[in-house]
C-alpha positions, 0 to 999 in steps of 0.5 A, spaced: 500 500 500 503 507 498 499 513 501 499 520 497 505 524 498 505 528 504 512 531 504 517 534 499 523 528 501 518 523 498 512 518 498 510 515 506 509 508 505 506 503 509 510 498 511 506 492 514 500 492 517 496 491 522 501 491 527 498 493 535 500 500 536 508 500 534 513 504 539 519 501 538 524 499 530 530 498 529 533 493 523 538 487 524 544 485 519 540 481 515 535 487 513 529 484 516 525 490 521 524 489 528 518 492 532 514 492 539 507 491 540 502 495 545 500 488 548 508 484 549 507 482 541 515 482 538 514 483 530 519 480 524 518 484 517 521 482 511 521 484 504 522 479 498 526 480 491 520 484 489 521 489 495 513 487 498 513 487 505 511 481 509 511 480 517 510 475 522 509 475 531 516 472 533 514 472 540 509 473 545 513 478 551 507 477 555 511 484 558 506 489 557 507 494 552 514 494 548 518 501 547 525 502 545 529 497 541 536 494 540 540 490 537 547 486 538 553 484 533 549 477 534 542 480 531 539 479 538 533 484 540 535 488 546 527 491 549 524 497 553 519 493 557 517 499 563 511 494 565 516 490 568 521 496 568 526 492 565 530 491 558 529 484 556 533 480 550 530 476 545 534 471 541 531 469 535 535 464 533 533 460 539 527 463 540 530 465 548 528 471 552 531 473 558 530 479 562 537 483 561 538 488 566 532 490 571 530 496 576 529 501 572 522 505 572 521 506 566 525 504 560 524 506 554 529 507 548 536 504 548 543 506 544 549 501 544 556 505 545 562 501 542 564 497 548 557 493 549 555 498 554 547 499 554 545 507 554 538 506 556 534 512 557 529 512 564 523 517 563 520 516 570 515 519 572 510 520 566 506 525 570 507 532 565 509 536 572 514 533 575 522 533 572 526 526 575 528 522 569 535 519 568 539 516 564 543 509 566 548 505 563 548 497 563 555 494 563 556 490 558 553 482 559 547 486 563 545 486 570 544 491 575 544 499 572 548 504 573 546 511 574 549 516 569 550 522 574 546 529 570 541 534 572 534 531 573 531 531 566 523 531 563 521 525 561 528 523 557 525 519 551 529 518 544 537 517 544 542 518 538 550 519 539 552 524 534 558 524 530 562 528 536 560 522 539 556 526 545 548 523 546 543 526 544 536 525 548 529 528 547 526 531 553 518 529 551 516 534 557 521 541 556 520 539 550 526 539 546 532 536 545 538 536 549 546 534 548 550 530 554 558 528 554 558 521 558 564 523 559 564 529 563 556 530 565 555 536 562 549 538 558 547 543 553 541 545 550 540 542 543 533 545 540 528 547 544 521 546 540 514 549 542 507 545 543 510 539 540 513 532 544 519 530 541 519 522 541 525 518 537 531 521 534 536 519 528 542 522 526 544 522 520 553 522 517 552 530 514 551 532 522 543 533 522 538 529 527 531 527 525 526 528 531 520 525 531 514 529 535 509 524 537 504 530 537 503 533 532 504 529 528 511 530 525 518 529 524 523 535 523 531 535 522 536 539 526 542 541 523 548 545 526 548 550 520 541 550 517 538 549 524 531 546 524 527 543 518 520 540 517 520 533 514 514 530 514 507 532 517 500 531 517 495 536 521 490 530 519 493 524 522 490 520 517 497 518 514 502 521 519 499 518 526 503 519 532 511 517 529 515 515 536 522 512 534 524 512 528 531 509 525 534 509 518 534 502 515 536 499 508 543 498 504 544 505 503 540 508 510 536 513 506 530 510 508 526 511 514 523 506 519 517 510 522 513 507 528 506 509 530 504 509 537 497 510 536 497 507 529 496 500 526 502 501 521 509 501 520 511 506 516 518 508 511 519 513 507 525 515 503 530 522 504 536 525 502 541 524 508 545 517 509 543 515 516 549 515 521 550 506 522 548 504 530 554 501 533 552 493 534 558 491 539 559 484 541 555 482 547 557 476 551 
């Protein structure tokens, strides 16, 4: 199925559906796309020689609602489960889930850095007033979270690692997108956006960061010189419906994977900037 055209970067798509309210996409090294349901589903997609789009329900988490994904340099799945306020992993080769690390409240996107250690956003408290997320670090092979010490962040959300390597995180709540030096602690302001809730970020290899609003419906990009640009929108909703985490995926990384958190699609479409590869370290 292909929708009208609703942005000047190309045509959205509909990639698979139905799928039950997806938050969370990311791509492993076969090409195959993964995304999490609102009920526990873990979701596999395909495409064949054709380019047609076809899916399956890998496993059943029974773990509430699926957020952020991961994958390692073995193709296993790392997945934000705040209903059990951990981050479980699933191997699909041997269909084993374990729990990988818990006692975070609420996990919700997570980044690999080089060394196999998880940067796992915790968004905290989702009541809009109150400012007490964080950012954790699971070492590499899982186990109990180190806490990343920072300022109180409002609902740190979707996580990408610039080519400085410094770590951009959505604030869904401030709203706006913030730098962080894991290294040192220091935070910088990025972007500061207004009536909107930015949800997932990608970064891209000319320096620009895609940021998906999951209201109002839009994805802009960020670059340092240009500053702020309107991807994608849709006032309707018809076409566009709450884009959460977004991830470039296809051989060239010119394809963007849009998951749809009040939808039933997962959607793709095509730009002009080659999305900068996820680090996909050995974990034992």
């Amino acid at each position: 199925m292909t929708l009208a055209p609703v942005a000047s970067h190309g045509l959205l798509r509909v990639l698979a559906e139905p799928l039950d309210h997806v938050e969370g996409v990311a791509e492993t090294s076969d090409g195959a796309l993964w995304a999490g349901g609102e009920a526990g589903q873990l979701y596999r997609l395909e495409a064949d020689v054709s380019g047609a789009w076809s899916w399956e329900q890998v496993a059943d988490t029974r773990a509430g609602m699926l957020l952020g994904l991961a994958v390692d340099d073995s193709d296993r799945v790392y997945i934000c489960a705040p209903e059990q306020t951990a981050v479980l992993r699933y191997d699909h080769r041997t269909s084993e889930l374990v729990t990988y690390a818990d006692g975070i409240r609420t996990p919700n996107v997570a980044v690999f850095e080089s060394n196999g250690d998880l940067i796992v956003s915790d968004s905290g408290s989702p009541v809009l007033e109150k400012v007490d997320g964080t950012i954790v670090r699971i070492r590499t092979g899982g186990g109990d979270p180190d806490i990343i010490e920072l300022r109180p962040l409002h609902f740190p959300n979707g996580l990408a690692f610039l080519r400085d390597g410094r770590l951009a995180v959505a604030e869904s709540f401030a709203p706006g997108i913030i730098v962080i030096d894991l290294t040192t602690g220091s935070v910088e302001p990025l972007v500061e956006l207004h009536r909107a809730i930015p949800d997932g970020l990608a970064a891209d290899d000319e320096g620009g960061l895609l940021i998906s609003c999951f209201q109002p419906n839009v994805i802009y990009r960020h670059h340092p010189e240009s500053g702020l640009e309107t991807v994608i929108e849709d006032w309707t909703g018809q076409r566009l419906l709450s884009p959460t985490n977004v991830a470039y995926v296809g051989t060239e990384r010119r394809t963007i994977a849009i998951a749809s958190l009040l939808g039933w699609s997962l959607l793709a479409l095509d730009v002009p900037w080659t999305g900068t590869p996820l680090t996909r370290p050995h974990v034992p």
